[in-house]
C-alpha positions in Angstrom: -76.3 48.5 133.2 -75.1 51.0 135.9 -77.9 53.0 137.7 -76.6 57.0 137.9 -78.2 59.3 140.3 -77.3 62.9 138.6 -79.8 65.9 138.1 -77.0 67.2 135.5 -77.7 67.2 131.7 -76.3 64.0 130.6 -73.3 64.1 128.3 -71.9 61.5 126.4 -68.5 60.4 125.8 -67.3 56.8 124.4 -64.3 54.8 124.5 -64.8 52.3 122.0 -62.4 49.3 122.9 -64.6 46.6 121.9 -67.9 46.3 119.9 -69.8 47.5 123.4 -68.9 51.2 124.3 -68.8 52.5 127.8 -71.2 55.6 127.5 -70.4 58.2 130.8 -72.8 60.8 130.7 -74.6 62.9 132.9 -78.7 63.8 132.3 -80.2 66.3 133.9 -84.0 65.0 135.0 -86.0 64.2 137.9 -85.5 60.8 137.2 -84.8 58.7 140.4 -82.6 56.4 138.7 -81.3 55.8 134.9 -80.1 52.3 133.3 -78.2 53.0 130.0 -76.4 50.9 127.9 -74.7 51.1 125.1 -74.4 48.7 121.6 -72.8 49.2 118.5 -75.0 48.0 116.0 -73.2 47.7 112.2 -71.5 50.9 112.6 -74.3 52.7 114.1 -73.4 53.3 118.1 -77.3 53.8 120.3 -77.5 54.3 123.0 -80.4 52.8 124.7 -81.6 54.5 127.8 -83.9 52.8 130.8 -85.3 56.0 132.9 -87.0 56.0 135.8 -89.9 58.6 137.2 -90.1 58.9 140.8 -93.6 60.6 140.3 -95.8 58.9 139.0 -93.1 56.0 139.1 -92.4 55.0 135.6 -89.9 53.5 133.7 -89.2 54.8 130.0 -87.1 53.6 127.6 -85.1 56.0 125.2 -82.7 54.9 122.6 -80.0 57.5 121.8 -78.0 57.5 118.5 -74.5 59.1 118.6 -73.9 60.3 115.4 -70.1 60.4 114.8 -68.1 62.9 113.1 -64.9 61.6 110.6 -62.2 63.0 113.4 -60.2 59.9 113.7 -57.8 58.6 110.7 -58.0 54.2 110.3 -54.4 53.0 111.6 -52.8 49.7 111.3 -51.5 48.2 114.4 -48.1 48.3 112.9 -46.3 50.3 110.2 -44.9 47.2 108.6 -46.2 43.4 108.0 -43.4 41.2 106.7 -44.6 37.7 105.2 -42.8 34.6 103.8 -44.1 32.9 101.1 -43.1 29.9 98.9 -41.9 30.5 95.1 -44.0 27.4 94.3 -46.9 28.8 95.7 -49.7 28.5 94.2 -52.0 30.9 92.8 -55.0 31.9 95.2 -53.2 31.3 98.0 -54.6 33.8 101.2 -52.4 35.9 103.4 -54.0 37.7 106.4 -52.9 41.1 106.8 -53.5 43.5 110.2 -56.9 44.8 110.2 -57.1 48.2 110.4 -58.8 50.4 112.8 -61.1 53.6 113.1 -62.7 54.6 116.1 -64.9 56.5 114.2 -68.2 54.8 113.7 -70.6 54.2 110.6 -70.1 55.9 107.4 -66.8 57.4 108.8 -65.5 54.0 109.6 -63.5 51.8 107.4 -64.4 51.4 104.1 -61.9 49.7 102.1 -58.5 48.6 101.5 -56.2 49.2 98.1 -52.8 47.3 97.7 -50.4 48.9 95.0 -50.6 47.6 92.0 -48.4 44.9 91.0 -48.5 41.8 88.7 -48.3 38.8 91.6 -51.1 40.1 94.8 -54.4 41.5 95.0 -56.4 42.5 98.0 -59.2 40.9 99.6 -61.7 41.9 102.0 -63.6 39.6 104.4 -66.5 40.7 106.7 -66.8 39.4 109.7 -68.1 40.7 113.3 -65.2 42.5 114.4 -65.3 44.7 110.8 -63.3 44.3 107.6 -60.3 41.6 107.5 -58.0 42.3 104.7 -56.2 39.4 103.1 -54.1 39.4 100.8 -54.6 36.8 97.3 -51.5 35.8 95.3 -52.6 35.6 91.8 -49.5 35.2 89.9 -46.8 32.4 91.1 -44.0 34.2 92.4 -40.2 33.2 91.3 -37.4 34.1 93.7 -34.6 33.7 91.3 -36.4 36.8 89.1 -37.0 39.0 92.4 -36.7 37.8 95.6 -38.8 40.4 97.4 -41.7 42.7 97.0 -43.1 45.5 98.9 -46.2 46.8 98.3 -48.5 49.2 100.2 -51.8 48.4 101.6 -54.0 51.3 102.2 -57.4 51.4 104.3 -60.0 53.7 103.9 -62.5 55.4 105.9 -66.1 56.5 104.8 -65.6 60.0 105.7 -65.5 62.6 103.3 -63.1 63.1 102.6 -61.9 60.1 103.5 -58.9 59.7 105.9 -56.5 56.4 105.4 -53.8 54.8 106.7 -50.9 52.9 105.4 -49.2 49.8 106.0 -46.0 48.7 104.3 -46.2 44.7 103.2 -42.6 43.2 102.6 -42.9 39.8 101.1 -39.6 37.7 101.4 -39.9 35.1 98.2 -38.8 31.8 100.1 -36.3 29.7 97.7 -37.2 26.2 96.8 -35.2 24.1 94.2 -37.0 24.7 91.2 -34.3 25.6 89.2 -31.6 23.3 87.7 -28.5 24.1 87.3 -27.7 25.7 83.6 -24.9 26.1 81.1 -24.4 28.9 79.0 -24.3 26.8 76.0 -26.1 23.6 74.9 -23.0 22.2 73.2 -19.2 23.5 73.7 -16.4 23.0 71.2 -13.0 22.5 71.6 -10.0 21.4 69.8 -7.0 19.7 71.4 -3.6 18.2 69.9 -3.6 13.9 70.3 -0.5 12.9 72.4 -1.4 16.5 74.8 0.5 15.6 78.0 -2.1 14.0 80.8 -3.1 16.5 83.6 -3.4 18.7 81.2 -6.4 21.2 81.3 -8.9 21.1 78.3 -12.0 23.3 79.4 -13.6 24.5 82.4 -17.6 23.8 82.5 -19.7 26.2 84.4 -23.0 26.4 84.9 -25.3 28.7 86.9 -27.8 27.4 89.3 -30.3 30.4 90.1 -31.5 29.0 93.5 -29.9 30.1 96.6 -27.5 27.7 99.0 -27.4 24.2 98.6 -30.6 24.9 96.2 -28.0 27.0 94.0 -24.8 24.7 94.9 -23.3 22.6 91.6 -21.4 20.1 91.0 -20.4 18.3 87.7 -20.2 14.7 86.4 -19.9 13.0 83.2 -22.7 10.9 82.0 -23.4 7.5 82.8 -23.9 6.3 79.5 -20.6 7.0 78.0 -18.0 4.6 77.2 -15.2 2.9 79.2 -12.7 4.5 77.0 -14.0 8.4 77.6 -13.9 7.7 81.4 -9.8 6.0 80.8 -9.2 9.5 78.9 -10.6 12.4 80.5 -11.4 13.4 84.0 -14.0 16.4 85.3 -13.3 17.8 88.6 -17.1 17.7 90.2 -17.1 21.2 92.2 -14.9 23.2 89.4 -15.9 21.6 86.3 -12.5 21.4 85.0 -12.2 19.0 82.5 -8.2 17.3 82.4 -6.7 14.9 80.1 -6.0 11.3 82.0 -5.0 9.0 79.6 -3.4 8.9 76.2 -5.2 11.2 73.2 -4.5 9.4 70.3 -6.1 10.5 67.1 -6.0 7.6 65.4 -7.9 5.9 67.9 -10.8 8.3 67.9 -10.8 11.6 66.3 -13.7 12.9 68.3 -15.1 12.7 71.9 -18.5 13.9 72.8 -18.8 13.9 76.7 -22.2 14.5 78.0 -21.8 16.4 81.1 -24.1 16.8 83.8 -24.5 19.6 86.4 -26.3 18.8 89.4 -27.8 21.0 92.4 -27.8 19.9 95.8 -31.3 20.3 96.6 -34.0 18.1 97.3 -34.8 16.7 95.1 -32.1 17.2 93.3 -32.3 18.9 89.9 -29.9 18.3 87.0 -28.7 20.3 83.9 -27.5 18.6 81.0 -24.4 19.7 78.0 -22.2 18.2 75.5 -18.8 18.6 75.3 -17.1 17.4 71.5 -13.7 17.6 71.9 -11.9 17.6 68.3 -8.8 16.1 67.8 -6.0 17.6 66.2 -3.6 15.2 64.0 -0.1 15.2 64.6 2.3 13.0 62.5 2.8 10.2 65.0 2.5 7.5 62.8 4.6 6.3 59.6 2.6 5.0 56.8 2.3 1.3 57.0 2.7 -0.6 53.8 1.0 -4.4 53.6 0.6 -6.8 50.9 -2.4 -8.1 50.5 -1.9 -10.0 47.5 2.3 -12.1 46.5 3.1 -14.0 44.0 6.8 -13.8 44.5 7.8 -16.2 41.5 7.9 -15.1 38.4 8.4 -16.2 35.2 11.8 -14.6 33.2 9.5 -14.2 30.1 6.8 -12.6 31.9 5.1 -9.6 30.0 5.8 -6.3 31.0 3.3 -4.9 33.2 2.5 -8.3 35.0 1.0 -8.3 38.4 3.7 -9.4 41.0 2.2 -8.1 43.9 -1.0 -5.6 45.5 0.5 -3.6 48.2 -1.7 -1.3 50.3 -0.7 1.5 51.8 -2.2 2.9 55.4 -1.4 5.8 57.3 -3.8 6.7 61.0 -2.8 10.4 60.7 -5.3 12.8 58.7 -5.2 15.5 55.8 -1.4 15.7 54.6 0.0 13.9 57.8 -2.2 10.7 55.9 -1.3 11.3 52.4 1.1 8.7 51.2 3.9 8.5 48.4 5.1 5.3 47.5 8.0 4.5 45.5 10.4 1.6 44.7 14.1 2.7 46.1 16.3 0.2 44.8 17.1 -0.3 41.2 15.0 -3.4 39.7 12.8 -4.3 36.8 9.8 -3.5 38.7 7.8 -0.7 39.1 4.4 0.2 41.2 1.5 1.1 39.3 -1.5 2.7 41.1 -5.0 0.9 41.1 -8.1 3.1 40.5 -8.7 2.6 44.8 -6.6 5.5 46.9 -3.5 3.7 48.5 -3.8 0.4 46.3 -0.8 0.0 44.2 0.5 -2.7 42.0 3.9 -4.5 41.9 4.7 -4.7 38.1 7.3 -5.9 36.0 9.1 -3.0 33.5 9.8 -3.1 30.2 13.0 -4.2 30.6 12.6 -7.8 30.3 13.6 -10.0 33.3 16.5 -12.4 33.3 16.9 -15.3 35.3 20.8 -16.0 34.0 21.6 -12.5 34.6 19.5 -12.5 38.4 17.5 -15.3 40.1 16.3 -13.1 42.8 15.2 -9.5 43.3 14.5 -7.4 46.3 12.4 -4.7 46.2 12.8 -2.4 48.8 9.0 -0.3 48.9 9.1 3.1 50.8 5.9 5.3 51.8 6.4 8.5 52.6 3.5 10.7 54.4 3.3 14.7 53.8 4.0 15.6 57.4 6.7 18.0 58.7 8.5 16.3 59.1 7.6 13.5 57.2 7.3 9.6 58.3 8.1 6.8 56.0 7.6 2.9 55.8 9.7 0.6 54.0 8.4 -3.2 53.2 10.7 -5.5 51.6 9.5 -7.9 48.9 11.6 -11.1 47.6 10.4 -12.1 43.5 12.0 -15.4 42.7 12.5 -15.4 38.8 11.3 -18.5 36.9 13.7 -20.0 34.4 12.2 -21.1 30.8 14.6 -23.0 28.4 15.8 -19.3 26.7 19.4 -20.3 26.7 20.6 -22.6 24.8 24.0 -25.1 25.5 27.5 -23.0 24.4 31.0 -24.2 24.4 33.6 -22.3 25.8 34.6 -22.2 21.9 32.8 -22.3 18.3 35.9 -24.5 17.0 38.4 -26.9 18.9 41.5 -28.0 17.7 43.5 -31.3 18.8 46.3 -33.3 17.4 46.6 -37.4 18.4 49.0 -40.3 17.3 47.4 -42.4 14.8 47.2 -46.1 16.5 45.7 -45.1 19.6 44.6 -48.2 21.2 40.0 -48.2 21.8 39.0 -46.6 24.8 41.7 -43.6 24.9 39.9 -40.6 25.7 40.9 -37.7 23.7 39.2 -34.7 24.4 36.5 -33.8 27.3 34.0 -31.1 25.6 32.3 -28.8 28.1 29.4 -26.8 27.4 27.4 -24.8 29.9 23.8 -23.5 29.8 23.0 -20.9 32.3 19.0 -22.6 32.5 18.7 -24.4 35.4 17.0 -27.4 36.4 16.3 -29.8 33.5 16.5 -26.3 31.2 20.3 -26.5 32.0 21.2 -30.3 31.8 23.0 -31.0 28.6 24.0 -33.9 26.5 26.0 -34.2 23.7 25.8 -36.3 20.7 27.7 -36.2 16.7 26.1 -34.8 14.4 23.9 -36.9 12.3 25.8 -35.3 9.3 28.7 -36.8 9.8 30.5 -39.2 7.4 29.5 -43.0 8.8 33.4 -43.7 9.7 33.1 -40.9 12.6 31.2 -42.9 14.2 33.0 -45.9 13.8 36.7 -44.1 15.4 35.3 -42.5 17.7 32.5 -42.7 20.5 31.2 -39.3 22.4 29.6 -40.1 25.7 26.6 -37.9 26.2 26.4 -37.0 29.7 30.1 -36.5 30.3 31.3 -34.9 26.9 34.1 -37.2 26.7 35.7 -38.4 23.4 36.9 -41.6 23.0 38.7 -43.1 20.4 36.7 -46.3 19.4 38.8 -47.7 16.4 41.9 -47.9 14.8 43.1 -44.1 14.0 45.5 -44.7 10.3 46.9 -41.3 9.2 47.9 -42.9 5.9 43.9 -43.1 5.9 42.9 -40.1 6.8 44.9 -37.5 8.7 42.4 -35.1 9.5 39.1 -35.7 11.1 36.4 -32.9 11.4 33.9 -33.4 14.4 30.6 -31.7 14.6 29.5 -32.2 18.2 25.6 -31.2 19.5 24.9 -30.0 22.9 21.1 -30.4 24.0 19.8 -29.3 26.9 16.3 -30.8 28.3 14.0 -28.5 27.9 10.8 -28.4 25.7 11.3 -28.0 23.1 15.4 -28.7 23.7 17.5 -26.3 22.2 21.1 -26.6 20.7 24.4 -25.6 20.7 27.2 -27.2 18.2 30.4 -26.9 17.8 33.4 -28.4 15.6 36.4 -30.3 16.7 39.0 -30.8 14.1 41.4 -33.7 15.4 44.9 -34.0 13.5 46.6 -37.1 13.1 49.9 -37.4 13.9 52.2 -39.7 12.1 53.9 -42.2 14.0 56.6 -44.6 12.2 54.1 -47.9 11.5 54.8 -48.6 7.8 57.7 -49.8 5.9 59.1 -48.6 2.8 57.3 -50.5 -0.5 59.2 -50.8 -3.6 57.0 -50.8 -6.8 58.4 -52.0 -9.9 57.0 -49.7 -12.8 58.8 -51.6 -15.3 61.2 -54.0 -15.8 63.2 -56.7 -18.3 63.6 -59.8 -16.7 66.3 -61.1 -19.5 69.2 -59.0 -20.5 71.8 -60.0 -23.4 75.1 -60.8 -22.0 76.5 -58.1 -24.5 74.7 -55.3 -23.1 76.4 -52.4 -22.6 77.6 -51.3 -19.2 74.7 -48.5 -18.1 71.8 -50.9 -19.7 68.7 -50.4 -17.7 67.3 -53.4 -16.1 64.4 -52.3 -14.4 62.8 -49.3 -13.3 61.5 -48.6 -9.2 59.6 -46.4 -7.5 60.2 -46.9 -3.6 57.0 -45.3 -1.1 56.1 -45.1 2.5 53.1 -44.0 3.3 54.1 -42.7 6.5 55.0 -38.5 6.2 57.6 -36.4 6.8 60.7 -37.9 8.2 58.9 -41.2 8.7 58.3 -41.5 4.7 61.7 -40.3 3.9 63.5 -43.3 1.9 67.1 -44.2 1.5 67.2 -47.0 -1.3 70.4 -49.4 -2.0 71.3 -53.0 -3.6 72.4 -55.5 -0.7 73.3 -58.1 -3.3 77.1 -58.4 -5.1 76.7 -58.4 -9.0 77.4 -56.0 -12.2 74.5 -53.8 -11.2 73.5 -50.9 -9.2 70.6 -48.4 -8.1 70.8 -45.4 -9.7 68.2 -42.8 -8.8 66.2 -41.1 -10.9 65.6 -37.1 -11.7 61.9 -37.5 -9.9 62.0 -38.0 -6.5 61.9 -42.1 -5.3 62.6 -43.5 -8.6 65.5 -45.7 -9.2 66.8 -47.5 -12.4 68.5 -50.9 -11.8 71.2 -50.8 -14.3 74.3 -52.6 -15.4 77.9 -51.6 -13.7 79.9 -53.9 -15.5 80.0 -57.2 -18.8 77.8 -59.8 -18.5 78.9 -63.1 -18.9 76.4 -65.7 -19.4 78.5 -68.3 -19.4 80.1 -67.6 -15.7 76.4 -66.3 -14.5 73.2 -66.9 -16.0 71.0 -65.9 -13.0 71.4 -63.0 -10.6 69.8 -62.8 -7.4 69.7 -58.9 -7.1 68.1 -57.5 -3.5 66.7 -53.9 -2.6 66.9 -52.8 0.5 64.5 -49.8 1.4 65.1 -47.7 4.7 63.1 -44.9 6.1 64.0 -42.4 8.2 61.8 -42.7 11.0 62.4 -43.3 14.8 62.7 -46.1 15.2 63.4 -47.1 11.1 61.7 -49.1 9.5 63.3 -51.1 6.5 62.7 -53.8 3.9 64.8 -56.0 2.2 63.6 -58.3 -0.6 64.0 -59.9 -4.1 63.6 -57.7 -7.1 60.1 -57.0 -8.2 59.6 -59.3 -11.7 61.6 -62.5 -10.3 59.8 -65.6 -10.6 57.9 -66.7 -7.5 56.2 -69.6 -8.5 54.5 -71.4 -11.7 51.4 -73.5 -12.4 50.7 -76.1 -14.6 47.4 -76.6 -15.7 46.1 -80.0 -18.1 43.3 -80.8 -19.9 42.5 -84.7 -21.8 41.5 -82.6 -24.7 43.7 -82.9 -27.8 44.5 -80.2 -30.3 43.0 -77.1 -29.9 41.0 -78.1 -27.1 43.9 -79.1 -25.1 45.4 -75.6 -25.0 45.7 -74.0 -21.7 45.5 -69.9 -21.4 47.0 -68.9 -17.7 45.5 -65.3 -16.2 44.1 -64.1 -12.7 40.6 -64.6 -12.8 39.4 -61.9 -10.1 41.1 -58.6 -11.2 41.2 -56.8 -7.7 44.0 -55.5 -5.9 46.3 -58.4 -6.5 47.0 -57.5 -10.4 49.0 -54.1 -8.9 51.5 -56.6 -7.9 51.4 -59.7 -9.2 51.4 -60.8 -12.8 50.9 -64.1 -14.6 52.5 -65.8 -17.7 49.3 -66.7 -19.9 51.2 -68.9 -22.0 53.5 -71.2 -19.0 51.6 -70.3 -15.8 54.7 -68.1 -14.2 53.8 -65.6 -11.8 56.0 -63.3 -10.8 56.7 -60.0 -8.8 55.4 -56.8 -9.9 56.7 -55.0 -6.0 57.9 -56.7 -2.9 54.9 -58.4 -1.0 54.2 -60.6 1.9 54.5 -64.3 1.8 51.1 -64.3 3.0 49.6 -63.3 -0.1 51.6 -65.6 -1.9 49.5 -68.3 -0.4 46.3 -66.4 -0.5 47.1 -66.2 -4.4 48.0 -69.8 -4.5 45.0 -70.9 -3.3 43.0 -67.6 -5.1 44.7 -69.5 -8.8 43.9 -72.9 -7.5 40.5 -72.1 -7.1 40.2 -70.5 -10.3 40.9 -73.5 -11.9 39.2 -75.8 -10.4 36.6 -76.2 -13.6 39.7 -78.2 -15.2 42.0 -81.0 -14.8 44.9 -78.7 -13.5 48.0 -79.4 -11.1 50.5 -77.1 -10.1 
């Protein structure tokens, strides 16, 4: 309170710098001295007067109100406010803005403030002792990567009317924080690449966008943890471009597809992460041939086997895809098999043909199996398979001829081996081992010449070979092999007998007269001879001839080997009453063979049987009792017991017909 000492009328002025004004005035009075103050009192400014009176003394107290008049616009203490707020802010948060301010007073003071209106900030208005605060309320979260600033206005408001205002421009700068993560423009990519694609290659390029602002916004790319060794050994993604390259070998048949989760990662803090898959298709190329197995051999097989039986099951496998995979298999050589598809893709059978299978003709096949693939240009595989063909007893033992012809000396000592047969069958094993044997048709005197051993095949002669006997022999010989049941092969030997020189002429008297009268006429016909040798050809050829001197000779007949013994000359009893006459036969073999004897119907010999009987009963009757061979050339006298020559014989017999008579009689009282 400041005491003024002024007779002028008091004016008022203010200066309002605070809540308290500074009043000057001047007031005109007779007041000694004046105490005024001034207060501002919720917009209404008094002013509250202390006056006092030098006659009488008092002191009065006057309260003055100033009533103002709206001459003063409210102004901001700056044109612009600029504030930085969070994009994570939340809601409700409270900015203080300038206050405004008016020195007019009460109703033409300040009022209110308005904000533009917008979507994220309202206004708020606080009162406090100084006047009106203004905040300002974020209502709506703010997002810097959608806008990253705002400006509004803020406007403030007087009471007057009209009212006067004043403007200040807010600028909000939207602070980044990492609340975005990075993102790629698709959820899943595509891509196709060839296998075998040369390593460095470039496959893709990832890119994502990170909306956030420096390291907030800043990517880099990995692949995912969870993947599998073999993705990581293959491909390779550059972490700041996000270029994917090939590292190792593609190889289709390995993998056909490759999913590679990929991540993209900002470098904020936390860190935030966005997520993709990458399949990568592979293309097929045809890199591989076709691979041929067998999963089921039996490579033996029997020669009679059916057609259509199973040798083998072959499979056929080819890594590539679509046409590259598809496989042809075929048989390339020419055999008696064939493959036959089974009702599973790429399972064939190995089959026999139709055309029956020979073991004789081949033992041993070998298939040569080829797969080719559709590719351009194609692949192929080749697998060889060996089939062993069984033999079964289906050949039976030949000889090298149906008929064999040999020629042998008769008298070939036991043990001379003739003829070695040889017959072959193509069987093997005991299919193909042969043995031979006669024929069990065979007259019984084969077997007893000759002996056929029936491993070797080799003829023997066994006994004695006569070709006065026999000059032909006819052989049926039997080859067996082992097998069951055996079979057979025949064929015929004929053996020829050759003659050799081994018998000497025989002379054969076929009738004779052993008396002649000694008046005979010259040409009288003693006896007649046939001369033989039963050897052939040269060997039985016969030259005939008297060695003895007398009135005879041998004259030879019209037939062939017949002689008459006839008279040359007069008989004389009386000079000769006994001739002596001797034959000589010769043959003409080499060397000849000859004989040389009496004349057939010259006494030999006599026997004399008796018998003590008398008469009738003592008669004695002579003849051979066993009529056999003997009687062809021996006869006997019934009547005296004189036996005599019917054809030259051996002494031999002689005795053996002795003794033969002797014996004969031997149921009587006989001597000889």
């Amino acid at each position: 309170m400041k005491p003024f000492f002024n007779t002028n009328p008091i004016k008022f002025s203010s200066d309002r710098t605070t809540d308290k004004k500074q009043i000057t005035y001047h007031i005109q009075s007779h007041a000694i001295f004046l105490f005024v103050s001034a207060i501002l009192f919720f917009g209404a400014c008094l002013i509250e007067l202390k006056i006092l009176v030098e006659n009488p003394l008092e002191m009065h107290y006057v309260t003055v109100e100033i009533t103002d008049v709206n001459d003063n616009s409210p102004s901001f203490p700056e044109k612009q406010q600029t504030i930085e707020i969070g994009e994570l802010t939340l809601p409700g948060k409270r900015f203080q803005l300038h206050a405004a301010q008016d020195p007019d007073a009460g109703i033409n003071s300040i009022r209110t403030y308005t904000l533009t209106p917008n979507d994220y900030f309202e206004i708020n208005i606080r009162q406090s002792d100084a006047g009106l605060i203004p905040f300002l309320v974020l209502k709506k979260s703010l997002d810097r990567e959608q806008k990253t600033k705002h400006t509004f206005v803020v406007t403030v408001l007087d009471g007057g009317k009209p009212p006067k205002s004043g403007r200040l421009n807010i600028s909000i700068i939207v602070l980044d924080i990492n609340d975005n993560r990075p993102i790629f423009s698709k959820e899943m990519y595509e891509l196709s690449i060839k296998e075998n694609i040369q390593v460095g290659t470039s496959v893709f390029k990832m890119d994502a966008k990170d909306l956030d602002e420096g390291r907030n916004g800043e990517v880099e790319y990995s692949l995912g943890k969870t993947l599998s060794r073999r993705v990581y050994d293959i491909f390779e993604l550059n972490k700041l471009t996000g270029e994917i390259t090939v590292k190792g070998l593609v190889d289709y048949e390995e993998k056909d597809v490759y999913e590679l989760d990929v991540e993209a990662s900002d470098k904020g803090t936390p860190p935030l992460t966005g997520e993709c898959r990458v399949i990568i298709k592979i293309i097929d190329i045809n890199d591989n041939p076709p691979e041929i197995e067998i999963t089921s051999l039996s490579n033996k097989v029997s020669e009679d086997s059916k057609p259509g039986t199973v040798i083998s099951l072959i499979s056929l496998v080819d890594k590539d895809s679509g046409l590259n995979g598809k496989v042809i298999p075929s048989i390339i050589n020419e055999v008696p098999f064939e493959l036959k598809p089974s009702y599973k893709e790429n399972i064939y059978s190995v089959v026999t043909k139709s055309k029956s299978l020979d073991r004789e003709k081949k033992d041993n096949h070998s298939l040569v199996v080829t797969a080719i693939d559709g590719g351009k240009p194609y692949r192929s595989g080749t697998l060889n398979i060996s089939v062993i063909v069984l033999d079964i007893n289906d050949n039976r033992p030949t000889f090298v001829q149906d008929m064999y012809q040999i020629s042998i000396k008769e008298n070939l000592p036991p043990g001379t081996v003739i003829l070695f047969m040889n017959a072959t069958d193509p069987d093997e094993g005991d299919n193909g081992k042969i043995e031979y044997s006669l024929a069990k048709t065979l007259r019984k005197n084969i077997n007893v010449l000759f002996e056929l051993d029936r491993l070797s095949g080799e003829i023997k002669v066994k006994g004695l070979l006569d070709f006065e006997e026999n000059d032909v022999y006819k052989l049926d010989i039997e080859a067996s092999d082992k097998g069951t049941p055996p079979l057979t092969g025949e064929c015929r030997v004929t053996i020829k007998i050759i003659d050799v020189n081994d018998n000497p002429p025989e002379i054969e008297i076929t009738s004779q007269s052993n008396t002649v009268s000694e008046d005979s006429k010259i040409g009288t016909v003693i006896s007649l001879l046939s001369v033989t040798d039963k050897d052939s050809g040269v060997n039985g050829k016969i030259i005939a001839s008297l060695v003895s001197n007398g009135p005879f000779e041998l004259k030879p007949s019209y037939k062939e080997n017949i002689y008459s013994v006839v008279t040359t000359g007069l008989l004389d009893r009386e000079e000769v009453s006994h001739y002596e006459i001797t034959i000589k036969a010769t043959d003409r073999g080499e060397p000849n063979l000859s004989i040389e004897n009496n004349i057939a119907g010259m006494s030999l010999f006599s026997v004399e049987a008796t018998d003590n009987d008398v008469n009738a009963n003592a008669a004695v009757s002579y003849h051979i009792a066993r009529q056999n061979d003997v009687t062809t050339f021996l006869n006997i006298n019934s009547d005296n017991g004189k036996i005599t020559a019917l054809k030259t014989t051996a002494f031999l017999l002689f005795i053996w017909v002795f003794v033969f008579c002797f014996e004969s009689c031997t149921s009587h009282r006989c001597s000889l």
